[in-house]
C-alpha positions as CSV (number, residue, x, y, z in Angstrom):
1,X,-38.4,-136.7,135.0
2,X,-35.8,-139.1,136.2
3,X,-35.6,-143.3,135.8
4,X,-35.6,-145.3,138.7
5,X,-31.8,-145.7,138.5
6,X,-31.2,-142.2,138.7
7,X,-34.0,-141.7,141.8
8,X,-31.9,-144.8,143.6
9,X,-28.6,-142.7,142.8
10,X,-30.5,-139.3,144.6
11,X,-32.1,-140.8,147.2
12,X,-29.6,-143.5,148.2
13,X,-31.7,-146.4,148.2
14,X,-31.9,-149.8,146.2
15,X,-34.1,-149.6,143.3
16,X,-35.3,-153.3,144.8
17,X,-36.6,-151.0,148.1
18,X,-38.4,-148.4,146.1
19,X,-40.2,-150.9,144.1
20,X,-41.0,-152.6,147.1
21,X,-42.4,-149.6,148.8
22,X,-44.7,-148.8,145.7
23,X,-45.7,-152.0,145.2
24,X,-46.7,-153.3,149.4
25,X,-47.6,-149.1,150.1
26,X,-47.8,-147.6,147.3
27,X,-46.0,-145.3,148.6
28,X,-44.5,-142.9,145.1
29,X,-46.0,-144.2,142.4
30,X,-44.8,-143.2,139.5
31,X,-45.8,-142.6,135.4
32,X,-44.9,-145.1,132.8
33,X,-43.1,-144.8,129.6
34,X,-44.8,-146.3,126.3
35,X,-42.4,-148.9,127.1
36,X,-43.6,-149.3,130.7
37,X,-40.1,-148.0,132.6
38,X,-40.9,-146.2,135.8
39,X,-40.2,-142.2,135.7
40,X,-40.3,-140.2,138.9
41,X,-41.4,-136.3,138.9
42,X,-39.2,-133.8,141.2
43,X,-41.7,-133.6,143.9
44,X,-41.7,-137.5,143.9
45,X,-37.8,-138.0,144.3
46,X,-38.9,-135.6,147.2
47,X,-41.3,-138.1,148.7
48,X,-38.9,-140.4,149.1
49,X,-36.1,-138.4,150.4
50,X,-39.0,-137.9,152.8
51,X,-40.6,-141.4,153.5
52,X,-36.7,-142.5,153.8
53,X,-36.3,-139.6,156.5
54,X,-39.1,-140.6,158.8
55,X,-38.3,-144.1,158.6
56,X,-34.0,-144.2,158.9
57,X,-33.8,-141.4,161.5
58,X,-37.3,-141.4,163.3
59,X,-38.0,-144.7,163.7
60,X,-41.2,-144.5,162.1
61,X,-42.8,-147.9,160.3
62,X,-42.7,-147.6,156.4
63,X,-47.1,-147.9,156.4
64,X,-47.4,-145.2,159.2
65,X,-44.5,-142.7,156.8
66,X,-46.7,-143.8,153.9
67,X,-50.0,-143.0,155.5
68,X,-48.4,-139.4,157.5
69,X,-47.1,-138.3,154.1
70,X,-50.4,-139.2,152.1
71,X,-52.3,-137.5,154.6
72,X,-50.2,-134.7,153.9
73,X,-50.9,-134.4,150.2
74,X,-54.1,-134.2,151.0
75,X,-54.0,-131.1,153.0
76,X,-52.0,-129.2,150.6
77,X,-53.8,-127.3,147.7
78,X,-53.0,-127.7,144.4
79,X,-51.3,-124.7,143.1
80,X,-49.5,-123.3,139.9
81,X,-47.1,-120.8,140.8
82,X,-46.9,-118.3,137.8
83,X,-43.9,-116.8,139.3
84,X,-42.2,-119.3,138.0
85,X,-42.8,-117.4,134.2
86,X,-39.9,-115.1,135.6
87,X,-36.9,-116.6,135.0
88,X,-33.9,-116.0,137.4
89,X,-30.1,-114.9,136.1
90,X,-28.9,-118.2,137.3
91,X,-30.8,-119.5,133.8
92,X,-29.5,-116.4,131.4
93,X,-26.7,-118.7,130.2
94,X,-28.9,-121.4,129.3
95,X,-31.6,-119.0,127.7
96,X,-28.3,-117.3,125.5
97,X,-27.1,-121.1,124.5
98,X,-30.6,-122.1,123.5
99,X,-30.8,-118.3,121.5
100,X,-27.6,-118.9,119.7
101,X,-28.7,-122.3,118.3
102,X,-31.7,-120.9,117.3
103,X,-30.5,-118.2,115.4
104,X,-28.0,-120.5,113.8
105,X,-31.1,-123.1,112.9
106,X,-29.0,-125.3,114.6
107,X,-32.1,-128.2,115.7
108,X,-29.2,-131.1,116.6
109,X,-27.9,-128.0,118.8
110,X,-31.1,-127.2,120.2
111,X,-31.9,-131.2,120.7
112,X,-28.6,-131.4,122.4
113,X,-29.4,-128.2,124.8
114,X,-33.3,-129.5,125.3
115,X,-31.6,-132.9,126.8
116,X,-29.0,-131.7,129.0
117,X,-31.4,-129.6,130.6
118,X,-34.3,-131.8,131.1
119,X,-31.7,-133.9,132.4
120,X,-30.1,-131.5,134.9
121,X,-33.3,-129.2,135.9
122,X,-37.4,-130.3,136.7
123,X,-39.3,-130.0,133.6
124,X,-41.5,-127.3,135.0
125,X,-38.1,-125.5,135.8
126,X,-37.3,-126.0,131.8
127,X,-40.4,-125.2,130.4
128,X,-41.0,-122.1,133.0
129,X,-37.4,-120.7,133.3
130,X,-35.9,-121.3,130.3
131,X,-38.2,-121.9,127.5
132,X,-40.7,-119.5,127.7
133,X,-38.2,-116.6,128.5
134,X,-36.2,-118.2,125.2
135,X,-39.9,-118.0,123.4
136,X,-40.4,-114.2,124.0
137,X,-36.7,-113.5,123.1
138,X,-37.2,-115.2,119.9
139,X,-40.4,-113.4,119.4
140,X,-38.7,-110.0,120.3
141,X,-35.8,-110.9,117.6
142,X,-38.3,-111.7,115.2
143,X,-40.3,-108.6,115.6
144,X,-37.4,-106.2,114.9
145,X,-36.5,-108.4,111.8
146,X,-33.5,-109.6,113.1
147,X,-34.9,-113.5,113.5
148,X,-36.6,-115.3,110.0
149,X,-39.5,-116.5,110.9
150,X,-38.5,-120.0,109.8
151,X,-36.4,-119.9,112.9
152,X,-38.9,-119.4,115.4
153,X,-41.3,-121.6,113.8
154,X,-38.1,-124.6,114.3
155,X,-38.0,-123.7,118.0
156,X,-41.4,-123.5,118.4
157,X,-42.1,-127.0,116.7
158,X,-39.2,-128.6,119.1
159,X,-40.5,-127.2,121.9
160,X,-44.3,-128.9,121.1
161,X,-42.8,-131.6,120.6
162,X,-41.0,-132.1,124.3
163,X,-44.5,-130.7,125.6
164,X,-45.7,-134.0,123.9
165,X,-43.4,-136.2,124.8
166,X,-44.8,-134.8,128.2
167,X,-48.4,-135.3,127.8
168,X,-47.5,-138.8,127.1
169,X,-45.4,-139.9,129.9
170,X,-48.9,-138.5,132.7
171,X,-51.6,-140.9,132.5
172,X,-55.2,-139.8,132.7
173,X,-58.5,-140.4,134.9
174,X,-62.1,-141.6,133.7
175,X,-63.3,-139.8,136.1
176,X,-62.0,-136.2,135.6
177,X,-64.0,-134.3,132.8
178,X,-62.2,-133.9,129.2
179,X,-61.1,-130.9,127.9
180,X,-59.9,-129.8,124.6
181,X,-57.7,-127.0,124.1
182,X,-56.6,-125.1,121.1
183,X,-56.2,-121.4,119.9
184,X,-58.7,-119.3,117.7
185,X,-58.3,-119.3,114.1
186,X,-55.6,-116.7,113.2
187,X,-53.8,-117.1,116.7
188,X,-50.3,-118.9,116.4
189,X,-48.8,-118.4,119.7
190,X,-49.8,-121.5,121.7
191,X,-46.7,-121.7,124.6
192,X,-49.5,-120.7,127.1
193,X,-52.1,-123.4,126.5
194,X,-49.0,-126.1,125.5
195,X,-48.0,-125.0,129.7
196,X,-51.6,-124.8,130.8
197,X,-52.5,-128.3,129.2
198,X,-49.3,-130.0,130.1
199,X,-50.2,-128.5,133.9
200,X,-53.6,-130.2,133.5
201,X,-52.3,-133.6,132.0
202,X,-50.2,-133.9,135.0
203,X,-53.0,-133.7,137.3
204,X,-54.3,-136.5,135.0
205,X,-56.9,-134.7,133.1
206,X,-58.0,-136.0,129.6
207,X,-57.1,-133.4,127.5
208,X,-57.4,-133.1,123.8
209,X,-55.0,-130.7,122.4
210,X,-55.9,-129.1,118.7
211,X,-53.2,-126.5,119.2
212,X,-53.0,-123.2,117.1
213,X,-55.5,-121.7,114.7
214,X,-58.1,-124.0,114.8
215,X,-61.0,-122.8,112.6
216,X,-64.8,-123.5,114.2
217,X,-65.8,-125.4,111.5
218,X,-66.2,-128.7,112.8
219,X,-65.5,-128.4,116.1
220,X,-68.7,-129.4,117.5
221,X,-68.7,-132.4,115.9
222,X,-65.6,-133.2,117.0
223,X,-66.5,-132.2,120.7
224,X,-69.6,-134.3,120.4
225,X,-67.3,-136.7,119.4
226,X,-64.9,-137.4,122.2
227,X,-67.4,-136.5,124.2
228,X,-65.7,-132.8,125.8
229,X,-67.1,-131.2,128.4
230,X,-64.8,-128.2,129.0
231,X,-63.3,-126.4,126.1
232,X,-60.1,-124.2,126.6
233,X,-59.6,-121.2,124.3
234,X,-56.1,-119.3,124.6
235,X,-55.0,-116.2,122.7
236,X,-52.5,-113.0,123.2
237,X,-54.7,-110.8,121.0
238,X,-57.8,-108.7,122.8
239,X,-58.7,-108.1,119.2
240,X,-59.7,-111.8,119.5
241,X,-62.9,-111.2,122.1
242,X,-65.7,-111.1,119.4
243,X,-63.8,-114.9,117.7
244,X,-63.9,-115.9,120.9
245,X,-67.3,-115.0,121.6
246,X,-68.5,-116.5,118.6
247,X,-67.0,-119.6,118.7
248,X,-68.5,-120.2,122.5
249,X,-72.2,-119.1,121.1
250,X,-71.7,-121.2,118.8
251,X,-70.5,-124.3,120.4
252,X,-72.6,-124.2,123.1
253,X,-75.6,-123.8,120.9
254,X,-75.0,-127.4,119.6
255,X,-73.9,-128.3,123.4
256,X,-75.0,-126.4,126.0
257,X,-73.6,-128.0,129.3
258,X,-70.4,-127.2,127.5
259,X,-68.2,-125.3,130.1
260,X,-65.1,-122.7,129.0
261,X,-62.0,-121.4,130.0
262,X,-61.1,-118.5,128.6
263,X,-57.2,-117.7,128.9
264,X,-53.4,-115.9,127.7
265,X,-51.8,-113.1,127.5
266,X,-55.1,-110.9,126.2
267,X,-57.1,-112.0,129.4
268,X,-56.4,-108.7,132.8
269,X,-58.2,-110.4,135.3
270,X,-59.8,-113.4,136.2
271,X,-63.4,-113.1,136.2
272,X,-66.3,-116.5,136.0
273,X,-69.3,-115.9,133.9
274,X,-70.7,-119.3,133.6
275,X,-70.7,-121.1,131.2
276,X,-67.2,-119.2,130.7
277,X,-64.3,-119.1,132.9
278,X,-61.4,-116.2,132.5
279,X,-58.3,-117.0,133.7
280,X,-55.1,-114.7,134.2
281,X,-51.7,-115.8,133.1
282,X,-51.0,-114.0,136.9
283,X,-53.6,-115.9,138.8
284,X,-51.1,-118.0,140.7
285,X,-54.6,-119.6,142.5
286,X,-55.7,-120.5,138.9
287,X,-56.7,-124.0,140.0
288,X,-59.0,-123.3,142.7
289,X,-60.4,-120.6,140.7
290,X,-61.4,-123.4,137.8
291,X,-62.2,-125.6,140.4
292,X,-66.3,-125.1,140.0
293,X,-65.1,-125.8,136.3
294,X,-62.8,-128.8,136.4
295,X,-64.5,-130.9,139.1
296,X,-67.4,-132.9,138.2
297,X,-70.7,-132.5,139.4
């Protein structure tokens, strides 16, 4: 995420113009911070580079760019490329740097490293390229005894937080349906759902996110609550399917237009049997095939 002096700095262009734009076209418009400063996504800074484009070099009125690059969006899918879980080598050094700090529980190190990245890279590029292929490092360290688990429960903290700092920043719709996410009871590893929640927060979906082991006692009442009408369930254990099971008879016993997704690293394919959705961490179509689940009827 970038402020609007950095965006003015990339795109060459007054901050004064891209208010403007958003403000008479609103032509990007971005999130808010808590403390209401303007912060512009990737794909955004894109836009502009875009809407600047059409209108310095073809001639093209800023309302007619606007509306050509709006109509646009709206033809293109939404789409979560899972490729992007495979790092490239051009990250190894930051993945190592990250590593090294961990195993020295080094958190002002880590901090450090979490900053310049976000700074340098997309947040998706972070999260997906760096921070997940640090995660099963960690976890493959800490599996041969040669990590303490305090260590990977430090990175794995720092890294919630950021997600959170995340959730934040993406504002959400009344008129998308609200989902809340969270892990069976006896299921710690939560990277996947923190990336599949954040991936639905920034398509401004209400989500309420109870994280890892989360017992069933209770739960319906706080579904009833909040009123939640999808319920997200993630774990890397097939030993899991009868929890799982139980916790969606259960639920939807007390609430039975509840709807479920069903997903991580224990799910093979993506299958729908409604009320339950499976999804595959390799479904790189993920979001049309939940479509049916996260649209409104």
């Amino acid at each position: 995420m970038y402020n609007i002096k950095a965006v003015s700095k990339m795109v060459d262009m007054p901050t004064v113009t891209i208010r403007s734009w958003e403000q008479r076209y609103q032509a990007v418009v971005p999130e808010r911070t808590e403390s209401g400063h303007r912060v512009y996504t990737e794909a955004q800074v894109n836009d502009l580079k875009w809407l600047k484009k059409q209108v310095q070099e073809n001639g093209i009125a800023v309302s007619q760019a606007v509306k050509m690059l709006h109509d646009k969006q709206k033809e293109a899918p939404l789409s979560f490329n899972t490729s992007e879980l495979n790092h490239d080598q051009q990250f190894e050094n930051q993945i190592n740097e990250l590593f090294q700090a961990v195993t020295k529980m080094d958190a002002k190190q880590c901090h450090f490293l979490l900053d310049l990245y976000f700074s340098q890279f997309h947040y998706k590029t972070v999260f997906f390229s760096i921070i997940v292929p640090l995660m099963y490092k960690v976890g493959d360290a800490w599996e041969r005894g040669e990590l303490h688990v305090a260590k990977e429960h430090m990175i794995s903290n720092l890294v919630l937080q950021r997600a959170m700092t995340f959730f934040n920043l993406f504002r959400t719709s009344d008129s998308l349906p609200k989902v809340m996410a969270f892990c069976p009871e006896g299921e710690h590893h939560q990277l996947g759902l923190i990336l599949f929640t954040l991936s639905l927060r920034e398509q401004h979906y209400p989500v309420f996110y109870i994280g890892a082991d989360t017992p069933l006692d209770g739960l319906s009442d706080l579904i009833n609550e909040n009123d939640i009408e999808i319920v997200a369930i993630s774990t890397s254990r097939k030993s899991d399917e009868p929890i799982i099971s139980h916790y969606i008879e259960t639920l939807k016993t007390e609430n039975p237009k509840l709807k479920f997704i069903v997903g991580g690293l224990a799910v093979n394919q993506s299958k729908a049997m409604p009320p339950r959705w499976d999804i595959s961490p390799t479904d790189q179509n993920w979001l049309q095939t939940l479509s049916p689940v996260l649209n409104k009827t």
